[in-house]
C-alpha positions in Angstrom: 116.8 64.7 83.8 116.6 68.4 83.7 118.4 70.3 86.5 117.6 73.8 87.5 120.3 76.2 87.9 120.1 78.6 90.7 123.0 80.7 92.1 125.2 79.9 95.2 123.5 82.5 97.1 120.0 81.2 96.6 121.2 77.5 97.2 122.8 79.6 100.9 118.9 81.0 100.9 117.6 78.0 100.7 119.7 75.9 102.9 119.3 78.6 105.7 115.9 78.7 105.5 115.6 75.1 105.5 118.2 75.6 109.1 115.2 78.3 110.4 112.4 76.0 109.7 114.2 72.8 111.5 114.7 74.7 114.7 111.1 76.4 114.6 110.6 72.4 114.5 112.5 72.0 117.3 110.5 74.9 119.8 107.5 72.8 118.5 108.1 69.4 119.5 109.7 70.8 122.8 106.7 73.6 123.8 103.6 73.3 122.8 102.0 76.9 122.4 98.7 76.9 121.3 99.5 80.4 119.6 101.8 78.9 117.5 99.4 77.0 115.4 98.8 80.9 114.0 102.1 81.2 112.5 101.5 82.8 109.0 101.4 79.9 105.5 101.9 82.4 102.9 100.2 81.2 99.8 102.4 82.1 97.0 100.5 80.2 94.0 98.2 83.4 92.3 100.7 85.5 91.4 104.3 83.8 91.8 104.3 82.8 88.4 104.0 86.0 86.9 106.8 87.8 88.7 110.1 88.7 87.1 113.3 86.9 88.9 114.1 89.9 90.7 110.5 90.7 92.3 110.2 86.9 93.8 113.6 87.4 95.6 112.9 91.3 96.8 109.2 89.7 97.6 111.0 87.2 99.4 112.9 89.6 101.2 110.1 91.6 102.0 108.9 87.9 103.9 111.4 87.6 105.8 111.4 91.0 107.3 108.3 90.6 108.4 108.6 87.3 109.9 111.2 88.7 111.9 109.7 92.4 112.8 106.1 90.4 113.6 107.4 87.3 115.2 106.7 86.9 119.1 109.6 86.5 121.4 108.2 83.7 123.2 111.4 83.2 125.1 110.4 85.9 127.8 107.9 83.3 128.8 109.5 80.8 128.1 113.6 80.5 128.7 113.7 77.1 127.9 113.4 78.1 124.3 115.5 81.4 123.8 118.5 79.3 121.9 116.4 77.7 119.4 114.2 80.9 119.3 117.9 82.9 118.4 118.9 79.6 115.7 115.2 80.6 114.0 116.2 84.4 114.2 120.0 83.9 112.6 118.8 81.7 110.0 115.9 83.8 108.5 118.5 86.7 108.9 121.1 85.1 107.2 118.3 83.9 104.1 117.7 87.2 104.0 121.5 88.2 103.7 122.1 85.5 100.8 119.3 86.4 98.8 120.5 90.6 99.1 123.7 89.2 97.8 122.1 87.4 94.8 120.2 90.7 93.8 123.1 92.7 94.3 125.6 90.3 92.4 122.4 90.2 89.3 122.4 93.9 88.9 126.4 93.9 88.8 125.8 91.1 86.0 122.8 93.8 84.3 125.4 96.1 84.6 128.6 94.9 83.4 126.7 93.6 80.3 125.1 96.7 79.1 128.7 98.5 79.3 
């Protein structure tokens, strides 16, 4: 079988995000919110595969940011949910972190190989 070799940090990106979506899963099964059914699915299939390495993870990025800008702080409303709400928020933060890392550590490898 053919494996697929990503780096630490996007294994981290993954495994985080995974963390996030568990806990969203979590506020779901203990609140139901009606206005939750319009979290955003992002379709990724028209143009995914004809972005370089580098443009998935900084469009990636750009996901996550605006997840986290646009996302509604239902724990105002709702206290009963503000710890899981915070896991959601630290999680998609720290995907975001790992996959800044990843870009940062392949344009150190760009670098260091044209020198």
């Amino acid at each position: 079988a053919h494996k697929l070799l990503i780096s630490s940090e996007i294994h981290d990106a993954y495994y985080s995000l995974l963390l996030a979506e568990a806990w969203l899963g979590v506020i779901l099964d203990n609140l139901y919110e009606p206005a939750l059914d319009n979290l955003p699915i992002v379709n990724t299939e028209h143009f995914w595969d004809t972005l370089r390495y580098t443009e998935k993870v900084d469009w990636l990025i750009a996901q996550i940011n605006k997840m986290v800008r646009e996302t509604v702080d239902f724990s105002q409303e709702y206290p009963e949910i503000e710890l899981e709400q915070g896991f959601v928020y630290k999680y998609l933060v720290e995907a975001r972190v790992w996959l800044e890392a990843d870009l940062k550590r392949k344009n150190y490898e760009n670098i260091s190989t044209t020198e």
